[in-house]
C-alpha positions in Angstrom: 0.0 0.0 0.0 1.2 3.5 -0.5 2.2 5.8 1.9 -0.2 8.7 0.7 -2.7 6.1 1.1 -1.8 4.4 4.4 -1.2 8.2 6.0 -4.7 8.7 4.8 -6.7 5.7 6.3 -4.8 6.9 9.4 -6.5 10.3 9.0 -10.0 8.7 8.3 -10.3 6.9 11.4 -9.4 9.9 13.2 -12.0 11.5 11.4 -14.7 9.1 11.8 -14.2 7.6 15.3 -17.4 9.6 16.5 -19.8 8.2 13.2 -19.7 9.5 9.8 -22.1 12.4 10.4 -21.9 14.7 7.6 -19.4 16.6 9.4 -16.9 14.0 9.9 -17.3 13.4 6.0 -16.4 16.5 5.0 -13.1 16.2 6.8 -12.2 12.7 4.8 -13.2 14.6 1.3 -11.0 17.0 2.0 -8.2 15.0 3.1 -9.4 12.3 -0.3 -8.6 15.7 -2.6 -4.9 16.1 -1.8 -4.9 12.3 -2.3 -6.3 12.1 -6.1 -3.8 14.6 -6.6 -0.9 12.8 -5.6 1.4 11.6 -8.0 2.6 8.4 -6.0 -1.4 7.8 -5.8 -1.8 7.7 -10.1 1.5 5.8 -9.8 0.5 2.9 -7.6 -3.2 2.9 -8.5 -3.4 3.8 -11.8 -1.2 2.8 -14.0 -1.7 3.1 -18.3 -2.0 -0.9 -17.9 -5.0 -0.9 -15.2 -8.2 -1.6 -16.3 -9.6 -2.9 -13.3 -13.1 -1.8 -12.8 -13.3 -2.1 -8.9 -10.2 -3.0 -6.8 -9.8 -2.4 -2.8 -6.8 -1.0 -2.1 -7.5 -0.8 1.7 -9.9 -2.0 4.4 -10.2 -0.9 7.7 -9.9 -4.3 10.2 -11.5 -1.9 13.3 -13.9 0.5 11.5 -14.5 -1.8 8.3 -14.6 1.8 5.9 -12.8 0.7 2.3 -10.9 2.7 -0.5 -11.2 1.5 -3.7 -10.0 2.1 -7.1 -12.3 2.1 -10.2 -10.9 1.9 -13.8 -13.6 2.6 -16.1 -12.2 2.1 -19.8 -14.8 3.9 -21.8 -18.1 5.2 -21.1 -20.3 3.8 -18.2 -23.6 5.5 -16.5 -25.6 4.1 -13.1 -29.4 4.3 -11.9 -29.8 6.5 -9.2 -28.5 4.4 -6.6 -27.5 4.6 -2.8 -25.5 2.4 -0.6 -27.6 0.5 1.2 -26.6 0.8 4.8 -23.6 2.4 4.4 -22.0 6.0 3.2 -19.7 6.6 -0.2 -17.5 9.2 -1.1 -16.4 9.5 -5.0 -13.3 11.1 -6.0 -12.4 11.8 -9.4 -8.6 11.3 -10.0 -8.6 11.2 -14.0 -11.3 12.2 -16.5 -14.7 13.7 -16.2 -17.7 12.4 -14.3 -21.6 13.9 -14.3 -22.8 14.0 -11.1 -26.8 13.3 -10.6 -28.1 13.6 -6.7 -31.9 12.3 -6.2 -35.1 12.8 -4.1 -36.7 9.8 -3.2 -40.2 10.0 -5.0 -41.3 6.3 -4.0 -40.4 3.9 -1.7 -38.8 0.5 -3.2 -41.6 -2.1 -2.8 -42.5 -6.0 -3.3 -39.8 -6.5 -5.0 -40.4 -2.7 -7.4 -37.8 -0.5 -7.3 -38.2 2.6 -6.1 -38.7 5.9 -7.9 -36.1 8.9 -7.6 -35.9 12.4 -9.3 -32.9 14.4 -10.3 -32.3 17.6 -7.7 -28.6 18.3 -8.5 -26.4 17.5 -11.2 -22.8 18.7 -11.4 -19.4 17.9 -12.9 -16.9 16.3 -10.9 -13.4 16.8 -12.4 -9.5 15.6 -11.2 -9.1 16.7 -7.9 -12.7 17.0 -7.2 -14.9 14.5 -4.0 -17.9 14.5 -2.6 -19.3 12.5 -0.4 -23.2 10.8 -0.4 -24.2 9.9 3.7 -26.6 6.6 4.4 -29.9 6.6 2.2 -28.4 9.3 -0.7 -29.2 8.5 -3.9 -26.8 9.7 -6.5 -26.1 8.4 -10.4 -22.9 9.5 -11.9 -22.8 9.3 -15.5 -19.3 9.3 -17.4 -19.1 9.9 -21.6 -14.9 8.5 -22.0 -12.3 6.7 -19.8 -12.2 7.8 -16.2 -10.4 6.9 -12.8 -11.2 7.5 -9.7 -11.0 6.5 -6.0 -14.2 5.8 -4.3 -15.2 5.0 -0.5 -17.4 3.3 1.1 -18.7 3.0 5.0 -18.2 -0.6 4.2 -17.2 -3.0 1.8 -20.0 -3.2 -0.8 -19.3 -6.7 -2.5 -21.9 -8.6 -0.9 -24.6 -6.0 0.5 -27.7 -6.1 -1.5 -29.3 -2.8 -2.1 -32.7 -1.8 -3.6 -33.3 -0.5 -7.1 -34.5 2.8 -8.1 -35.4 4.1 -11.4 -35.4 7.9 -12.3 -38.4 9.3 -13.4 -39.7 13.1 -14.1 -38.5 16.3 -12.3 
């Protein structure tokens, strides 16, 4: 693991010992800007060769947050989505990334997905994080290659979330 990364794991549970309240959040997307910047970061993580869609590069054994890298080789968009029971930050390190944060407008149900609509939409560029607390739906919708490191409250692989379609503003 690299150093930029391992110093800022360190700095995250410091951050979130007291819950990931929206405050504590803020603090780790500032501290996740200086890291997408990083050179040793693009080095490590993102090399010409990687085209790994989702790779963790570090859980946390006590606090069970993750930091992930995500390749995506061409162009890629997502339903409005959240993360079930757990919080995501998104941090664009390479390429562009439109942004889309929902409302809930229905409630999944009986196996429906639920219905969101668009409140906010905004670019995300290199440098650029944000972070989306329990129950915030978001889409992000990329048009060429991008790369960026993402977070999660906890690791994501086997967590089943409900489905939301958009629908009209």
């Amino acid at each position: 693991m690299s150093q930029v990364i391992e110093d800022f794991a360190a700095d995250c549970r410091q951050h979130l010992q007291d819950g990931p309240n929206d405050a504590a959040l803020d603090k780790v997307v500032e501290g996740l800007k200086k890291v997408l910047l990083s050179e040793e970061v693009k080095e490590t993580y993102f090399p010409p060769e990687n085209t790994t869609e989702r790779k963790v590069i570090y859980e946390d054994p006590e606090m069970g947050f993750c930091i992930l890298a995500h390749v995506n080789t061409g162009a890629k968009s997502s339903p409005p989505h959240d993360h079930g029971p757990a919080w995501a930050i998104y941090g664009q390190v390479e390429g562009e990334t439109e942004m889309t944060e929902y409302a809930r407008a229905v409630e999944p149900k009986d196996g429906m997905p639920g219905q969101a609509k668009p409140v906010k939409t905004y670019m995300m560029t290199p440098g650029s994080a944000v972070h989306y607390n329990v129950g915030k739906l978001h889409a992000p919708e990329r048009v060429a290659a991008t790369r960026l490191i993402r977070m999660e409250g906890q690791n994501m692989d086997k967590v089943s979330r409900d489905a939301f379609v958009k629908v009209a503003e």
